[in-house]
N, C-alpha and C positions, 0 to 999 in steps of 0.2 A: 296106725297102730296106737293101740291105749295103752296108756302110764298101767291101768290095770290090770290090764291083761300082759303086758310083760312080765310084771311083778308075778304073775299068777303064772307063767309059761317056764318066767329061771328062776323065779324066788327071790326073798328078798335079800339075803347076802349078794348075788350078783346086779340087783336094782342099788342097793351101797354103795356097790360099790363102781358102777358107773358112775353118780353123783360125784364121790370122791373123786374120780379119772376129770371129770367138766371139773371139779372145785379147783381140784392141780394145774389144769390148763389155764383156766382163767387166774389163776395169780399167778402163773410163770407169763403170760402174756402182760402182765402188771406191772410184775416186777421186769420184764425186758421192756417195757414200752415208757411209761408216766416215770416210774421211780428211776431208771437209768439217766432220762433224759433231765431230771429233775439234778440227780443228781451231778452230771456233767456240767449243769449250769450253777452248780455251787463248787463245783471244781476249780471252775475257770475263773472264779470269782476269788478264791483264793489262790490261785496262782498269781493272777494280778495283785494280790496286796502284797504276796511274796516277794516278786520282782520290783513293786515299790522299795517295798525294804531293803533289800539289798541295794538298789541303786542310792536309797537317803543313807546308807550305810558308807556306800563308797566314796560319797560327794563329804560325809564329815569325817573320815578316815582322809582323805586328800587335804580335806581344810585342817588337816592337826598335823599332818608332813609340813605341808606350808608354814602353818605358825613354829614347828618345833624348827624349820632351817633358820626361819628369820631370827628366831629367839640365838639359835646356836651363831650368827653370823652376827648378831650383835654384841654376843660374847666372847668371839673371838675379836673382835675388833678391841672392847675393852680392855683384854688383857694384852693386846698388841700397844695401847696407848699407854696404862699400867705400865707396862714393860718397860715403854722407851723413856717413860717420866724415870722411872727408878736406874737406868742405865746413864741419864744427863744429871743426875745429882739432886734429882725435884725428892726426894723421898728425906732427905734430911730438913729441908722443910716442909715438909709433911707435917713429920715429926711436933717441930717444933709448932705449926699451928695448931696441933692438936693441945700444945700445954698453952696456948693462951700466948705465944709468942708472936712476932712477925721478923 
């Protein structure tokens, strides 16, 4: 069967618009085949940096627990020695070495 004699059998509105039917199948086969698979490998590619993230997230969230107990446990230790100097009478010479006394 000739392209011209079709053309000349249905005319050319229906010669159209077969073209257009092949032009639609051939980019839906495009778009499901090359660009899906393209796309999945940029998917996965940022998911991986995602779950990077979040885990360098977690690991310096953990390291700022850690330093904020040490910080809080050396603070309480302070005012535990604080305490007990000013409870045995260390606090009136304190006082006094701060004017320059002994």
């Amino acid at each position: 069967m000739d392209i011209v004699n079709v053309i000349e059998t249905l005319g050319i509105p229906v010669a159209v618009a077969g073209v257009l039917g092949w032009g639609c199948l051939f980019l839906m086969k495009f778009i499901t085949g090359k660009l899906t698979d393209e796309l999945t490998q940029k998917h996965e590619r940022l998911e991986k940096m995602q779950i990077g993230l979040i885990d360098s997230n977690n690991k310096f969230r953990q390291a700022i627990i850690k330093n904020n107990t040490e910080v809080t446990t050396q603070l309480v230790t302070l005012i535990d020695i604080v305490t007990k100097l000013m409870k045995n009478g260390y606090s009136s010479g304190c006082s006094n070495y701060k004017k320059g006394e002994k």
